[in-house]
Residue frames as qw, qx, qy, qz and C-alpha x, y, z in Angstrom:
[[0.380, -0.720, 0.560, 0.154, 272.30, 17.24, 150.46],
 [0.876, 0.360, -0.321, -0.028, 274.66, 14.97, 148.18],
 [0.874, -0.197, 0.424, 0.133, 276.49, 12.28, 149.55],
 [0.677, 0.551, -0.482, 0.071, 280.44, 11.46, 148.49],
 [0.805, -0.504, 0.264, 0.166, 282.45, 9.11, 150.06],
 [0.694, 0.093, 0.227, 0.677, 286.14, 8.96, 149.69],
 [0.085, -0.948, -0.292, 0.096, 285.94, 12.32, 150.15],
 [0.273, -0.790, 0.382, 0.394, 289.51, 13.33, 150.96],
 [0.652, -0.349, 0.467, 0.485, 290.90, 11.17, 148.50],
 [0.340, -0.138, 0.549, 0.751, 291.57, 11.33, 144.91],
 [0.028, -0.406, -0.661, -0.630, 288.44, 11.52, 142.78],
 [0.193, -0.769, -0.608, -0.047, 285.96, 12.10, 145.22],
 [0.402, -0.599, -0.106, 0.684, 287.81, 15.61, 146.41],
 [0.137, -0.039, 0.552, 0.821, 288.33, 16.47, 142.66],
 [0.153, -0.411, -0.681, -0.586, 284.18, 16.01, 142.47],
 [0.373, -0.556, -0.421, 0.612, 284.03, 17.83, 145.48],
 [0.151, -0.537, 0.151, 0.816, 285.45, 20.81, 144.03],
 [0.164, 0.050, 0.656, 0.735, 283.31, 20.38, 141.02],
 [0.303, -0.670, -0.671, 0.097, 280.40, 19.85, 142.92],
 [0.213, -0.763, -0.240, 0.561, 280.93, 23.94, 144.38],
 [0.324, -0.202, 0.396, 0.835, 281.99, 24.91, 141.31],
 [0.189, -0.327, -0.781, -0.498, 278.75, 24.39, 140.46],
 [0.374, -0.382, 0.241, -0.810, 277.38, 26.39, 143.23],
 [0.844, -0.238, -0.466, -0.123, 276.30, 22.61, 145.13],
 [0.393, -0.722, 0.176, -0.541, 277.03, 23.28, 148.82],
 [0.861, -0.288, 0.257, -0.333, 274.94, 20.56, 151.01],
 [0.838, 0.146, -0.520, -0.075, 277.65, 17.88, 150.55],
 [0.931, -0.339, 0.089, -0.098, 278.23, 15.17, 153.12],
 [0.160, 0.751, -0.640, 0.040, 281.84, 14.28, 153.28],
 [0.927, -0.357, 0.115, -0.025, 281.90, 10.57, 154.31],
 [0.762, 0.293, -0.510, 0.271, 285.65, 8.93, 155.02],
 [0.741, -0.410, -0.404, 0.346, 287.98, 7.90, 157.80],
 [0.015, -0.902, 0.226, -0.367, 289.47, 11.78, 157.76],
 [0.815, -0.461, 0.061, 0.344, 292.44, 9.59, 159.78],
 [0.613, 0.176, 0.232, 0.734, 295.52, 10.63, 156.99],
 [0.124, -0.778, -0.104, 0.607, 296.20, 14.74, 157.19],
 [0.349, -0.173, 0.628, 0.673, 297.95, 14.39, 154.25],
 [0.073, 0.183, 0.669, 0.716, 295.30, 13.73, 152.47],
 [0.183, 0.719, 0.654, 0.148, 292.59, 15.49, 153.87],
 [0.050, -0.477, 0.217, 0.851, 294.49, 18.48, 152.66],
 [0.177, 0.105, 0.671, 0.713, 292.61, 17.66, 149.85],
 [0.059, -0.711, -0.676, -0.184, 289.62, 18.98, 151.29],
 [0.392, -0.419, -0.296, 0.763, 290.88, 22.25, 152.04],
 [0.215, 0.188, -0.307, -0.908, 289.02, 25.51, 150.86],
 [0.180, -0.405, -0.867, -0.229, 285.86, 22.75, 150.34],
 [0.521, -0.239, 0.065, -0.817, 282.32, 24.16, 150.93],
 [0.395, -0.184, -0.900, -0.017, 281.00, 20.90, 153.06],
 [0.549, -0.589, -0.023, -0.593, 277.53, 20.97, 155.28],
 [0.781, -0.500, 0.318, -0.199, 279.19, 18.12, 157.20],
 [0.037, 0.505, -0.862, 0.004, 281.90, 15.41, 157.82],
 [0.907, -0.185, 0.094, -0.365, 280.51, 12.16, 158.58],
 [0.124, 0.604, -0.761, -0.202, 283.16, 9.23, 159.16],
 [0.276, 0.247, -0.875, -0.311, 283.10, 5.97, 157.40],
 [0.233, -0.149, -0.936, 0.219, 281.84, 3.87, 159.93],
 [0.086, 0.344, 0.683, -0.638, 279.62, 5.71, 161.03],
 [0.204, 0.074, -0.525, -0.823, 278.03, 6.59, 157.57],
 [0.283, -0.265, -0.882, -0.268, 275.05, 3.84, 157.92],
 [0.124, -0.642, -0.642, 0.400, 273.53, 4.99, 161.13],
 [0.065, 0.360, -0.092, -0.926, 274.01, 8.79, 159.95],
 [0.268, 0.043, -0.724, -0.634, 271.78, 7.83, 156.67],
 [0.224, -0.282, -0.933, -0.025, 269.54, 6.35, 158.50],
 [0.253, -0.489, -0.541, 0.636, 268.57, 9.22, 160.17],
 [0.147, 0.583, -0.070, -0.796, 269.14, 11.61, 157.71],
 [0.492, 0.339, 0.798, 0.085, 267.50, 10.25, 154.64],
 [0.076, 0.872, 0.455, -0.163, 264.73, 12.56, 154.01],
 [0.172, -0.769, 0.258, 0.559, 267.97, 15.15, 153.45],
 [0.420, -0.473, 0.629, 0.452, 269.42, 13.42, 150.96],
 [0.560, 0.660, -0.112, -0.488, 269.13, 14.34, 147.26],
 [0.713, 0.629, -0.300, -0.071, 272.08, 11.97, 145.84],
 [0.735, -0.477, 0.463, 0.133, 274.74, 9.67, 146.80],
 [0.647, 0.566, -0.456, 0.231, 278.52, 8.94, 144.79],
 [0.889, -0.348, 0.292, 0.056, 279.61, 6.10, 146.44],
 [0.426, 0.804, -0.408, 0.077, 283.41, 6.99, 145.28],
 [0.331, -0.651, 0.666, -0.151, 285.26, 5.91, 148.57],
 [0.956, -0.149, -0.067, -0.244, 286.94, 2.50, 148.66],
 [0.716, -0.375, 0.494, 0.321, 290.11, 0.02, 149.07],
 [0.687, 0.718, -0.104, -0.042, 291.93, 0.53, 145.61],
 [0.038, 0.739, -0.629, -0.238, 294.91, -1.05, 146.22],
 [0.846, 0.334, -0.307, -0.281, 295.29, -3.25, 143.28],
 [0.224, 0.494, -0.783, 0.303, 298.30, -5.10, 145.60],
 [0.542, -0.316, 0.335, -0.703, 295.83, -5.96, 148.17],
 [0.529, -0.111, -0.770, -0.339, 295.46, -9.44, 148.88],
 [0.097, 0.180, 0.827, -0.524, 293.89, -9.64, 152.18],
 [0.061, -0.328, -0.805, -0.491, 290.23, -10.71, 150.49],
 [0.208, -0.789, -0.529, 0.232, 288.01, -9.65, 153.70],
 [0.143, -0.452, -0.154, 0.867, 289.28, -6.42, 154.17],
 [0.060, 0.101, 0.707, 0.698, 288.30, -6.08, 150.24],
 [0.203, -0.442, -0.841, -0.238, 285.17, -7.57, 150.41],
 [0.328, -0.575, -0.643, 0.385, 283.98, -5.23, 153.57],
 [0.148, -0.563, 0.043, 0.812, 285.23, -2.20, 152.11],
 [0.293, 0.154, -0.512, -0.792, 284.34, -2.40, 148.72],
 [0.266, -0.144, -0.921, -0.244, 282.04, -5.21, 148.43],
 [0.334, -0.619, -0.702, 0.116, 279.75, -5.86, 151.14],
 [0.295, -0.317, -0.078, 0.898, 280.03, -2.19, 151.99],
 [0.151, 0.070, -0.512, -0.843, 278.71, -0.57, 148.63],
 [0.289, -0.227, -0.893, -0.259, 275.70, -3.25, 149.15],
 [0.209, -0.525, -0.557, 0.609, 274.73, -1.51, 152.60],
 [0.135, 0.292, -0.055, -0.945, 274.80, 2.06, 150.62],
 [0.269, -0.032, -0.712, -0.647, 272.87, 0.15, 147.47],
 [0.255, -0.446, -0.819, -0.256, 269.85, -1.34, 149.85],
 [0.032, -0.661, -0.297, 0.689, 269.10, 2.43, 151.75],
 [0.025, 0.188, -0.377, -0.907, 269.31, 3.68, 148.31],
 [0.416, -0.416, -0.690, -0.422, 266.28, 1.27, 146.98],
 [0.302, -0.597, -0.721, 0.182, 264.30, 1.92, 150.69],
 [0.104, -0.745, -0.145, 0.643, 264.71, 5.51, 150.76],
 [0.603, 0.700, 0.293, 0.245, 264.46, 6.40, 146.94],
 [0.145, -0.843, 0.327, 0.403, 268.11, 7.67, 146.73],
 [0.709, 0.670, -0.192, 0.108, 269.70, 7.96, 142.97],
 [0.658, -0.592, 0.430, 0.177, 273.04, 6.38, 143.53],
 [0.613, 0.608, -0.463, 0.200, 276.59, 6.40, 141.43],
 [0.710, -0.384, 0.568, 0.159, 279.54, 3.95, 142.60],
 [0.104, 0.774, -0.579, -0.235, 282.41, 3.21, 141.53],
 [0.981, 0.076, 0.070, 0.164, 283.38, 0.05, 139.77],
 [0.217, -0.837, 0.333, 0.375, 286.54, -0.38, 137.77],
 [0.843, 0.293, -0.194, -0.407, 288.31, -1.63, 134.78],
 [0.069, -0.275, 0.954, -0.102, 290.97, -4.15, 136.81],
 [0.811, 0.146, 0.450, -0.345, 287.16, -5.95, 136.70],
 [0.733, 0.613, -0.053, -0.289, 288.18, -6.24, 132.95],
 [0.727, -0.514, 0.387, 0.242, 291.54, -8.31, 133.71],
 [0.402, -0.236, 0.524, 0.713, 293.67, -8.87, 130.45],
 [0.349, 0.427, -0.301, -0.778, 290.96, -8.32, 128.31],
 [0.247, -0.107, 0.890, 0.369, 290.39, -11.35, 127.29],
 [0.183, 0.642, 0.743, 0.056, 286.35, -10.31, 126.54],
 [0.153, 0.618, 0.207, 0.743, 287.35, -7.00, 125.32],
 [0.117, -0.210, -0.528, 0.815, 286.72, -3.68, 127.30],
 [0.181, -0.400, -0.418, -0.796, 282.74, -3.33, 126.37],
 [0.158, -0.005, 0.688, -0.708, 280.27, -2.50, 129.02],
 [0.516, -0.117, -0.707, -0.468, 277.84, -5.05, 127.87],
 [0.424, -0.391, 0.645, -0.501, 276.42, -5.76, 130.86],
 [0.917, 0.158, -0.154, -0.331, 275.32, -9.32, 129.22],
 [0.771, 0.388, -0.365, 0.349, 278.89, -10.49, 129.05],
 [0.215, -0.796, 0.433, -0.364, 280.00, -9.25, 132.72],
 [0.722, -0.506, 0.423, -0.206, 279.67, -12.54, 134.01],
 [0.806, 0.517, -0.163, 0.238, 282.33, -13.52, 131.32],
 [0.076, 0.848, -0.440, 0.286, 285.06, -10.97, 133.27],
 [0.850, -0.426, -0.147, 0.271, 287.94, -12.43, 135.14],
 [0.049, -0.969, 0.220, -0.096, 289.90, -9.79, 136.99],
 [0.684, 0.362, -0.555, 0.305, 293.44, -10.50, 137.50],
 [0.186, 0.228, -0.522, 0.800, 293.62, -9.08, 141.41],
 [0.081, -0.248, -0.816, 0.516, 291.63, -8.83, 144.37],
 [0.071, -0.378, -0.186, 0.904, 290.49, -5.75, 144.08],
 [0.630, 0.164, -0.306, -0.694, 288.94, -6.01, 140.91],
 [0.365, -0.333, -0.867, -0.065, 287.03, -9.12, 142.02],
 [0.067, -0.539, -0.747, 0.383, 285.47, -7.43, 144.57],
 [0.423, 0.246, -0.145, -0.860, 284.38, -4.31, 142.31],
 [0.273, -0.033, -0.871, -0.406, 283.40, -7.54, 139.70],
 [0.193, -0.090, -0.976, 0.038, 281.62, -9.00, 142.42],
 [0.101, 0.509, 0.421, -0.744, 279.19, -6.17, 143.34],
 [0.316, 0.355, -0.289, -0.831, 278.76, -5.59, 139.69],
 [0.291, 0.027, -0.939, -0.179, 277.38, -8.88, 139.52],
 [0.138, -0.379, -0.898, 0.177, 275.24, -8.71, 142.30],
 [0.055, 0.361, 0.195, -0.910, 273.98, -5.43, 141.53],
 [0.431, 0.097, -0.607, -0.660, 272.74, -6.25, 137.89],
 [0.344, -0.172, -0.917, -0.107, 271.16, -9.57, 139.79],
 [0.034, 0.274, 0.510, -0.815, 269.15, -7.47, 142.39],
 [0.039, 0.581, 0.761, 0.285, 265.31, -7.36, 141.98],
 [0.140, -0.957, -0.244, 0.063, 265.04, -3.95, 143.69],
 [0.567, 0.105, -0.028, 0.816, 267.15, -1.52, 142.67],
 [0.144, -0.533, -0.107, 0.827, 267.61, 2.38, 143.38],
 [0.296, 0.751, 0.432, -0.403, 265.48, 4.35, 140.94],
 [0.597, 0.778, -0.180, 0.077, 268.37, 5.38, 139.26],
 [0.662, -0.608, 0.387, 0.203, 271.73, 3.94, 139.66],
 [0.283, 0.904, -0.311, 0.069, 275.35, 4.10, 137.85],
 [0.861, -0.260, 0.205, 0.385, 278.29, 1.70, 137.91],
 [0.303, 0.906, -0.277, -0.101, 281.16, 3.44, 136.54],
 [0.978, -0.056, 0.076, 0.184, 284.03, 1.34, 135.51],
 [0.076, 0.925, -0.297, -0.222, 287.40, 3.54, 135.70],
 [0.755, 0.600, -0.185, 0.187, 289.88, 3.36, 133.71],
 [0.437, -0.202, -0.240, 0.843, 293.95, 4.70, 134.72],
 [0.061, -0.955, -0.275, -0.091, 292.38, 7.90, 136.20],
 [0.679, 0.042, -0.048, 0.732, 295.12, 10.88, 136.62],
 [0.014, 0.750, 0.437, 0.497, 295.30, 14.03, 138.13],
 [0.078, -0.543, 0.317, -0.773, 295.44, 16.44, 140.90],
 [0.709, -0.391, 0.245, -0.534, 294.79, 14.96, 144.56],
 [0.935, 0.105, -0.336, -0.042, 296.74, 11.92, 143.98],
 [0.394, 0.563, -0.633, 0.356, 299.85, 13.00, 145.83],
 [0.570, -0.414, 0.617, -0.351, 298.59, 10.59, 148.82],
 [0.944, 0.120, 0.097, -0.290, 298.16, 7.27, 147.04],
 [0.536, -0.563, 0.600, 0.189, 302.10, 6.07, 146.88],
 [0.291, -0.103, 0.849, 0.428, 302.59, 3.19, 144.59],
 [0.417, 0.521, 0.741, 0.073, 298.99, 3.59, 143.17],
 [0.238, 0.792, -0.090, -0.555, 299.23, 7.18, 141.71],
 [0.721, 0.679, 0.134, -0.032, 299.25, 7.75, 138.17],
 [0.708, 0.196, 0.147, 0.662, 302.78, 6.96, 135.81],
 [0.315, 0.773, 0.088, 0.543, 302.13, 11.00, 135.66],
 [0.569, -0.797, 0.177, -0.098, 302.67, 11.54, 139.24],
 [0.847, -0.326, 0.234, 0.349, 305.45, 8.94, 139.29],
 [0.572, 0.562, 0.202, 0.562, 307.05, 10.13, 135.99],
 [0.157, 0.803, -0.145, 0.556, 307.30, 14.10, 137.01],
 [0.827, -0.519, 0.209, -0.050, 308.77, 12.75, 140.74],
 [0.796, -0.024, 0.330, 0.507, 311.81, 10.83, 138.77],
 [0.382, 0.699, 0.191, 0.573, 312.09, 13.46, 135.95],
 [0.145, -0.892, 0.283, -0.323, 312.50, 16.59, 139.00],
 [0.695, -0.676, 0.245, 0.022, 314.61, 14.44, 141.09],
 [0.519, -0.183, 0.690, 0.470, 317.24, 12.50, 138.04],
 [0.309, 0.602, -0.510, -0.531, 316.24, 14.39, 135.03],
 [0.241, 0.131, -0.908, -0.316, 315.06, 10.58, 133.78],
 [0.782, -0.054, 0.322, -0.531, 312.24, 8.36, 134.21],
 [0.083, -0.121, 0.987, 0.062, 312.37, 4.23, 134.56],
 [0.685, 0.113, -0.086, -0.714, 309.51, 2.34, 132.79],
 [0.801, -0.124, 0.551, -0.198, 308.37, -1.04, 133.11],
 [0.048, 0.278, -0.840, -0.463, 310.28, -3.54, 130.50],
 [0.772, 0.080, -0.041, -0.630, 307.79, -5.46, 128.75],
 [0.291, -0.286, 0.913, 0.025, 307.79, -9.13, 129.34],
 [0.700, 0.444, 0.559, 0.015, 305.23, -10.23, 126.37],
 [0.485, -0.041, 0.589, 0.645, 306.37, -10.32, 122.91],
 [0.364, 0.598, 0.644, 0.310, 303.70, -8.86, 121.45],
 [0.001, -0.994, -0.085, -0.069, 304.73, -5.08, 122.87],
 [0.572, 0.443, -0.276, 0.633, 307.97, -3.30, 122.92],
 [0.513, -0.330, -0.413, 0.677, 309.36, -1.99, 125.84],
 [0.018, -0.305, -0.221, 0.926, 307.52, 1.16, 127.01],
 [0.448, -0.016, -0.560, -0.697, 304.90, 0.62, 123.99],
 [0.074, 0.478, 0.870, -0.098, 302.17, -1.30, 126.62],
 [0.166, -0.174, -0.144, -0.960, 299.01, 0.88, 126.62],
 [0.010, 0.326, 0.777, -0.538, 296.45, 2.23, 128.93],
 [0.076, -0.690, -0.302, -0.653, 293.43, 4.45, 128.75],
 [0.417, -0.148, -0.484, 0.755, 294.48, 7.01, 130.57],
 [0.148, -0.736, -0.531, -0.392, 291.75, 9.89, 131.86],
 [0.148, 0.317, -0.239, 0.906, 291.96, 12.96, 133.15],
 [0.070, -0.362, -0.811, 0.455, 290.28, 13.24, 136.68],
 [0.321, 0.271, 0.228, -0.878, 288.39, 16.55, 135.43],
 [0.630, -0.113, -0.623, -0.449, 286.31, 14.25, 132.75],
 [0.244, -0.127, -0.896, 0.349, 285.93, 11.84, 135.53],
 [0.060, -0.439, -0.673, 0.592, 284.03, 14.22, 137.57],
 [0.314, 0.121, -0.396, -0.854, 282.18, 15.86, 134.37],
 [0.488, -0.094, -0.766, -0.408, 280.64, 12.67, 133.50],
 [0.207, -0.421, -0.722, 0.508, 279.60, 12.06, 137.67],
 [0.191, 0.438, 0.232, -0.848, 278.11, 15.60, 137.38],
 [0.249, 0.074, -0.551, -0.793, 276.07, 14.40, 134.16],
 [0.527, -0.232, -0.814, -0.078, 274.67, 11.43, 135.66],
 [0.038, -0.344, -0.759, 0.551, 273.39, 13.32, 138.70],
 [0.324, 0.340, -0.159, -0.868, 271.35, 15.82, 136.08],
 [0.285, 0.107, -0.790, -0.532, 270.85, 12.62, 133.67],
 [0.454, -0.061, 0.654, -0.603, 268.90, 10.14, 136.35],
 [0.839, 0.335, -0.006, -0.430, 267.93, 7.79, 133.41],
 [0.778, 0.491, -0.346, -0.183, 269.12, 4.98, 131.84],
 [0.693, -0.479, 0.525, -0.118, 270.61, 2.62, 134.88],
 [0.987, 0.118, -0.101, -0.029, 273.50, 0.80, 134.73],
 [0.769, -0.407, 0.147, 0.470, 276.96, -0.14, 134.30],
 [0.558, 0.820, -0.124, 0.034, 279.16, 2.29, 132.12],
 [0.799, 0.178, -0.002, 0.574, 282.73, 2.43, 131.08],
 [0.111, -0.990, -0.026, 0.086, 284.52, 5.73, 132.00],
 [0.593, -0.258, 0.269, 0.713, 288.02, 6.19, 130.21],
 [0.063, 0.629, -0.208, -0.746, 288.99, 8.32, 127.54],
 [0.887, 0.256, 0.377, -0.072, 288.42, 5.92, 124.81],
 [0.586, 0.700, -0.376, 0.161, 291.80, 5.84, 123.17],
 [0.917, -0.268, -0.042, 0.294, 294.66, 3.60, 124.33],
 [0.378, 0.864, -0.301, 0.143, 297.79, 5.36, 124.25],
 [0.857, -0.081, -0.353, 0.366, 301.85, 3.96, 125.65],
 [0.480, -0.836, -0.155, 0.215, 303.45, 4.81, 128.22],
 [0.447, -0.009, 0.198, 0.872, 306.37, 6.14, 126.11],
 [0.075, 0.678, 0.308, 0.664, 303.71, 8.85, 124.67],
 [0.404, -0.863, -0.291, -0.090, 302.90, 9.46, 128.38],
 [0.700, -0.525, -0.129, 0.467, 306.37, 10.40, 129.46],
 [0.527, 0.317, 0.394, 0.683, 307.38, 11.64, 126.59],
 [0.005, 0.729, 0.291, 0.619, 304.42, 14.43, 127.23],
 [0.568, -0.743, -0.246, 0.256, 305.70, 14.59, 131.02],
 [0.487, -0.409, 0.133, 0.760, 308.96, 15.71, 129.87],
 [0.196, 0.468, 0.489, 0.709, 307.55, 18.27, 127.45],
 [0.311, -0.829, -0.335, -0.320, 305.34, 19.43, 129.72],
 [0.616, -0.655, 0.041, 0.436, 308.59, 20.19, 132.38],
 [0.146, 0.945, -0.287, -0.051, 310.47, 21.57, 129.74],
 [0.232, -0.596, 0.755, 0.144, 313.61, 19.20, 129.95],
 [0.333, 0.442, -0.793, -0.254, 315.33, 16.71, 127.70],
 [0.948, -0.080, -0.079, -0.296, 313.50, 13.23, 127.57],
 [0.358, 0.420, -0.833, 0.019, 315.74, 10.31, 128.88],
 [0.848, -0.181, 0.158, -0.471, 313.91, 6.70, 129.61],
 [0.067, 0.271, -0.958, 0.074, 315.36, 3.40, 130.83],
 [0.808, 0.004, -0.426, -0.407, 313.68, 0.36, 130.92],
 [0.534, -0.365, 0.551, -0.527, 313.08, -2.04, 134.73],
 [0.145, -0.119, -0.965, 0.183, 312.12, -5.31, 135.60],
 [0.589, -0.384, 0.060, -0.708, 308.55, -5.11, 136.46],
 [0.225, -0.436, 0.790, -0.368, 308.11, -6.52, 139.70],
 [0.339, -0.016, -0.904, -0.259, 307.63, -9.93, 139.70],
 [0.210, 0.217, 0.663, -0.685, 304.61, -9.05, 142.37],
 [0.517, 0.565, 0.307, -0.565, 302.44, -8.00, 139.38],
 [0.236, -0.294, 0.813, 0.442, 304.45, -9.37, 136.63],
 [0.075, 0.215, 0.964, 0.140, 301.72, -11.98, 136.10],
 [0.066, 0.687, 0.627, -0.361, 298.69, -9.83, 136.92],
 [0.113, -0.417, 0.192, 0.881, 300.13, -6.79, 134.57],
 [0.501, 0.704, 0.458, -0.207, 297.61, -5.34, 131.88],
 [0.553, -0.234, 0.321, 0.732, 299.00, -4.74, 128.82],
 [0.014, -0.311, -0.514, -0.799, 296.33, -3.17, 126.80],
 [0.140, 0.629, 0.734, -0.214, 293.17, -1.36, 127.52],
 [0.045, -0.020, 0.338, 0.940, 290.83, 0.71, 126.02],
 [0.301, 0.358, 0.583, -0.665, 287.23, 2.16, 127.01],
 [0.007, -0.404, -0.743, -0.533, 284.75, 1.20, 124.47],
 [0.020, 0.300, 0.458, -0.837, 282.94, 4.61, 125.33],
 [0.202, -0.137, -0.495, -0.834, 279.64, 4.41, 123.03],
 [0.320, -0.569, -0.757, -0.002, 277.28, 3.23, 125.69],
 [0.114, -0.607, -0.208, 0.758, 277.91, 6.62, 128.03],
 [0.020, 0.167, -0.447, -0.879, 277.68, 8.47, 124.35],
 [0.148, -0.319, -0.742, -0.570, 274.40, 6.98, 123.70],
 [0.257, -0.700, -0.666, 0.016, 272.65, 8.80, 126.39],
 [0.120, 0.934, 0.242, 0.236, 273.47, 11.70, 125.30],
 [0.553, -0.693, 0.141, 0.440, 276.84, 12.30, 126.83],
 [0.477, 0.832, 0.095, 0.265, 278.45, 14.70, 124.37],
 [0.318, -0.872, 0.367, 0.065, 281.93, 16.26, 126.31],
 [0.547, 0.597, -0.560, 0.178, 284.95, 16.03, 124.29],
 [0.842, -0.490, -0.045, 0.223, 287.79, 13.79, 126.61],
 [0.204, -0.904, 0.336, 0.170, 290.69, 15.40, 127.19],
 [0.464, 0.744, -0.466, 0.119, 294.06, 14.31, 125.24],
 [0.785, -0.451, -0.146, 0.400, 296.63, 12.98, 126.86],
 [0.364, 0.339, -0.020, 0.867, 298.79, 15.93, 125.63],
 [0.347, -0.574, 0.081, -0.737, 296.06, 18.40, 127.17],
 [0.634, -0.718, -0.065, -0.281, 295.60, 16.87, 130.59],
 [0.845, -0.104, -0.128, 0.509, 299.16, 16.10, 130.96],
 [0.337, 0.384, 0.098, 0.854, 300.10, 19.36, 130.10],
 [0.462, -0.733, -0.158, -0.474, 297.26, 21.14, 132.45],
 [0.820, -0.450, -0.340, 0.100, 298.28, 18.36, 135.22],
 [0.783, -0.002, -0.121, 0.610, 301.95, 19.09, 135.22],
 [0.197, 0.646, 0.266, 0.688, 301.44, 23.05, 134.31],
 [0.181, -0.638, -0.043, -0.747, 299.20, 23.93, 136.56],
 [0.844, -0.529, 0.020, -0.086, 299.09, 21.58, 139.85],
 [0.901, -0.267, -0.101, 0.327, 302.48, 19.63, 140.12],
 [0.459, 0.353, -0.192, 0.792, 305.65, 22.30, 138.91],
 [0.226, -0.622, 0.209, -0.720, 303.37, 25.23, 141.05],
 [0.226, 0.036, -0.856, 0.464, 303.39, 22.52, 143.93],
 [0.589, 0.007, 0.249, -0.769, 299.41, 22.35, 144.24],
 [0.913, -0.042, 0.078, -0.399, 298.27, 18.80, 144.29],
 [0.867, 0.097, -0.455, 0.180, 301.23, 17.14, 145.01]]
């Protein structure tokens, strides 16, 4: 059997449905299956079982022996979040339970990190794992990925074969539960069908024009390519980077929403809220030559092609939003 948490939500549903695409059956569903909404995203899934959240540790314990693999996907990702425990229990100390059944029961084990670990940049975006304990996230949230990736690399027993992945801005089908955290493309073709326009964040550093910050955005079906290498790959443990490796602005991204709807481009320029003002990334970009040196070879989608797929073929035909 293979093990995903975060099941219903965004990625792990998307690697759900990659996972059967691939004729892979036995999978475990773990989350709180509380939000209908979103576990519409698990509709039409081949799953041998549900299993919820909480009750994930004792299940595992039992069923071990079953288990072939584990993508520890599920967590707290809102980057607003400031209540620290909840954090810490859900992502943190959480992930640490899955990570010491993985070393006693020799289960290969991917988990999500992220790059809010990688806060303005100020040590670049390489997954050196020498230089992690350099990072300083800007938000909760990425402190408690940070802080598992820290104590994971410091762990004398580790899982046989194990996988930090550090997303990037991931985008894609299955997002239309995640509100303020879905992708600018979600939010963008939302404003654009409803006012024919789309508001973007003014920039409040000098060194970018308005609508010219820039992200590395990634298209959820890489995402869950590169998760389906690394359960085939089962070598070379660690921490990787997982964007597209190419920064691009959010003017190019809207620009290729309204292209990809067919209608006239027209973009104003917000306040960004003074909630994240201070905490706001203005650049990133996956240095992606560590995932490339072990042999990962799979073009990354565009942003022109996975915008253009996203919008095409999920959001206008009203399937993943």
């Amino acid at each position: 059997m293979i093990i995903v948490t975060g099941a219903a939500g965004f990625i792990g549903s998307c690697l759900i449905k990659k996972l059967n695409s691939e004729n892979f059956n036995a999978i475990v569903a773990v989350d709180k299956f509380e939000d209908e909404t979103k576990n519409k995203n698990l509709e039409g899934a081949q799953l041998a079982e549900k299993v919820d959240r909480d009750e994930f540790m004792i299940w595992l314990d039992k069923n071990n022996e079953n288990v072939e693999f584990i993508f520890h996907i599920g967590a707290r990702t809102d980057t607003a979040e400031f209540d620290m425990d909840l954090l810490h229990r859900l992502n943190t100390d959480y992930t640490k339970e899955i990570w010491k059944r993985c070393v006693s029961y020799q289960i290969p084990l991917v988990y999500a990190s992220s790059a809010a670990t990688y806060g303005l940049g100020e040590e670049g975006y390489d997954d050196n794992e020498s230089t992690i304990q350099k990072l300083k996230p800007l938000n909760p949230y990425g402190e408690s990925k940070h802080e598992f990736d820290i104590w994971a690399l410091s762990q004398k027993d580790k899982p046989f074969y194990w996988a930090g992945l550090k997303f990037f801005n991931v985008y894609g089908p299955n997002e239309y539960h995640k509100g303020r955290m879905a992708s600018v493309i979600l939010h963008a073709f939302k404003q654009i069908n409803a006012t024919d326009k789309m508001k973007l964040f003014k920039s409040h550093n000098p060194k970018f024009k308005d609508g010219e910050q820039m992200r590395d955005f990634v298209y959820v079906k890489d995402v869950v390519d590169v998760c389906y290498y690394l359960m085939h790959h089962r070598k070379n443990s660690g921490i990787y980077n997982l964007g597209s490796g190419k920064a691009r602005t959010f003017l190019d991204l809207t620009r290729n929403v309204f292209r990809a709807m067919n209608k006239t481009e027209t973009i104003e320029f917000i306040d960004t809220p003074e909630d994240i003002r201070d905490k706001y990334q203005y650049f990133t970009e996956a240095n992606m030559k560590k995932l490339k040196s072990i042999g990962y070879n799979k073009p990354f989608s565009t942003l022109e092609e996975g915008v253009s797929d996203y919008v095409k073929n999920y959001l206008i035909p009203n399937k993943g939003y």
